[in-house]
N, C-alpha and C positions, 0 to 999 in steps of 0.2 A: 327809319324803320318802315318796312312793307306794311302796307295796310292791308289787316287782317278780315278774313270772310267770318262773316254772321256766323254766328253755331246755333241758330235757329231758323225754319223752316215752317211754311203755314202749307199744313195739310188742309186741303179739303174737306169740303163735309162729304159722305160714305157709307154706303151700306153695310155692315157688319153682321155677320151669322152666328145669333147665343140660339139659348137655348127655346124652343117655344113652351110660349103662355099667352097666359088671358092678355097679357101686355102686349105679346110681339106672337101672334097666333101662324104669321107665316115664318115664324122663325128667324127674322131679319130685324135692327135696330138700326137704325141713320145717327154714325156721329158725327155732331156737329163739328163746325171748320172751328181749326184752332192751331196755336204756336208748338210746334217740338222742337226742344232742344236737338241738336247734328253731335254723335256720337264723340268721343275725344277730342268735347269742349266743356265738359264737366265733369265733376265728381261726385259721388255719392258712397255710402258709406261699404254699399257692397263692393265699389269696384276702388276704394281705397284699399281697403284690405287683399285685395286679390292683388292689387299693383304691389302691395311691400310685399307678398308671399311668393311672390312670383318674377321681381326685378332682377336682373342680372345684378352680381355682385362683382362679376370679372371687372378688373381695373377701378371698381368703385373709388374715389377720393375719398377715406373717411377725417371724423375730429381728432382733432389730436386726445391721446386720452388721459390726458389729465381731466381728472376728475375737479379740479379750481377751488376743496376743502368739503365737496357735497358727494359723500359716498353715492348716492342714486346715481349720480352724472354722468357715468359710462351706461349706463342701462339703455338711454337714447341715441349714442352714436348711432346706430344704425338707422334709425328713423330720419336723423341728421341728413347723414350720408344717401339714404337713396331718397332723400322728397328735395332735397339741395340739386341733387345731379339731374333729377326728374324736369324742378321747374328751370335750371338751366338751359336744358334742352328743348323745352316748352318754348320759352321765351326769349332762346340766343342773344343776351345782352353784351355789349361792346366788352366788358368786364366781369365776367360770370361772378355769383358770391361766393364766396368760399365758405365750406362748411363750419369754420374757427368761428366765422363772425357768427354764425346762427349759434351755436354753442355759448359763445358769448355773450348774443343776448338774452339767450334761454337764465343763461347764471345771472344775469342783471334786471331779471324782469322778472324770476320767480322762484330762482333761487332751485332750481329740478323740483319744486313742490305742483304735483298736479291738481291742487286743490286748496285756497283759501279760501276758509269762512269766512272771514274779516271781510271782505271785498265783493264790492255787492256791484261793481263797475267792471273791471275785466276779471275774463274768466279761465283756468286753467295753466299749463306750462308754461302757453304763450302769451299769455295778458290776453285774451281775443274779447273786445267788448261789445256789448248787445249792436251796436252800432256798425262793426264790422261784420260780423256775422251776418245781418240784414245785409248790407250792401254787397257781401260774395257769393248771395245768392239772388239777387236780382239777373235778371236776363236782359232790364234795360239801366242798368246804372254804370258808374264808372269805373267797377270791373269784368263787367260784360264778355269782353274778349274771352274770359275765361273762370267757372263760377263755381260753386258745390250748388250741390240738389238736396235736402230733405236730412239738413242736418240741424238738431234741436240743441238748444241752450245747454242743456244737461251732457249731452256729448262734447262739450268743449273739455269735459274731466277725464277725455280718457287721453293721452299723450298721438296713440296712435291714427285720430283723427285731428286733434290741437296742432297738431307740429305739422303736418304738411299745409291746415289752412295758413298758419301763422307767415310760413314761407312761401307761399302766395301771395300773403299780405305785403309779406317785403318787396318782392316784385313789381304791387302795386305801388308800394310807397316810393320803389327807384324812379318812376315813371315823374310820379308827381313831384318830386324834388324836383326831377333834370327841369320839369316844367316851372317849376321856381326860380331856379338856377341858373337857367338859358342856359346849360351843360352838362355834360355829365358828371353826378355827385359822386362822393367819395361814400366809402364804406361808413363812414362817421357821420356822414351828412344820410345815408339810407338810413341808419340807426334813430339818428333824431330825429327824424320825419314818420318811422315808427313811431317813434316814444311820441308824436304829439308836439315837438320841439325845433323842429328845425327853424323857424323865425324867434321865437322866446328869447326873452331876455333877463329871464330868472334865474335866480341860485337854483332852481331846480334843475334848469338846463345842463349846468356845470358840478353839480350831481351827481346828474346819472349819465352826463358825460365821462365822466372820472370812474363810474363803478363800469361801464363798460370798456372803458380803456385798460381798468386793473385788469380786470378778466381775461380779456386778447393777450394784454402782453403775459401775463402768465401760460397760454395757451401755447403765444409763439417761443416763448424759454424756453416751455419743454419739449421742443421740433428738435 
């Protein structure tokens, strides 16, 4: 894979024209030198929203729409479908994901419920936990390449912010497998490197192995 340019820039320090006062009497403030993010290397929550209200839906890939027993479940296909095709094209992977498997984990991960109380570790549709969140929005960590901006813990409850970081996340987690793997993983091996599992060797592996296998294959029955 091309190695990808910085999506940050160190501006200079600069004179700046507010407003005058006792503070800045000729009218003029010097900002200091500092990092900006480079446009269409991040997210935030205003230009999330404008990207799903505003995404071409011509030839979209959506989920299949079995809803898998959770009336909610079709309410997301569409979220599915354009932040699926989004980070595809973002990220041109040897194997794009398919939008079943996100569907799929979404059903094994949370069941379409946008909010547990119970769960004080991940948060929202897509399990996203405090530890993820930090890291996709670092500028120097090991999703850098591509991050969100100025999104709080309490926003992980709304789907339409949850679901495209989550599918971000998987993006990141393909990377890190193939880096596991010396190869390119399988959709099952992205899955449990999400879930926290891909080396494990617990009954829980084989788990939630199994809940998200039920899910797909139900998914791919009703194709």
């Amino acid at each position: 894979m091309a190695k990808r340019k910085t999506k940050i820039t160190r501006v200079r320090a600069h004179p700046r024209k507010v407003a005058i006062s006792t503070k800045n009497p000729d009218g003029y403030t010097i900002v200091d030198e500092h990092n900006r993010l480079i446009e269409g290397r991040y997210l935030d929550r205003p230009e999330i929203h404008k990207i799903f209200l505003t995404y071409s839906r011509s030839g979209l890939k959506y989920p299949s729409k079995n809803n898998l027993g959770y009336n909610q479940a079709p309410l997301f296909d569409e979220l599915i479908a354009i932040w699926t095709d989004y980070f595809n094209k973002k990220f041109q992977l040897e194997n794009p994901i398919d939008p079943d498997v996100i569907k799929a984990l979404i059903a094994s991960e949370s069941g379409f419920r946008t909010k547990a109380p119970e769960n004080k570790i991940a948060f929202g549709i897509m399990q996203i936990t405090k530890q993820t969140l930090k890291i996709s929005q670092d500028s120097k960590g090991e999703a850098k390449d591509f991050i969100f901006k100025d999104i709080r813990l309490k926003d992980l409850e709304d789907p339409a912010i949850n679901i495209p970081m989550g599918i971000r996340w998987i993006f990141q987690k393909e990377k890190l497998a193939r880096h596991k793997l010396k190869r390119v993983p399988t959709e099952e091996e992205i899955i449990l490197e999400y879930k926290g599992l891909l080396k494990s060797n617990t009954r829980y592996k084989t788990t939630a192995l199994k809940n998200f296998r039920d899910n797909y294959e139900k998914i791919k029955n009703n194709k």
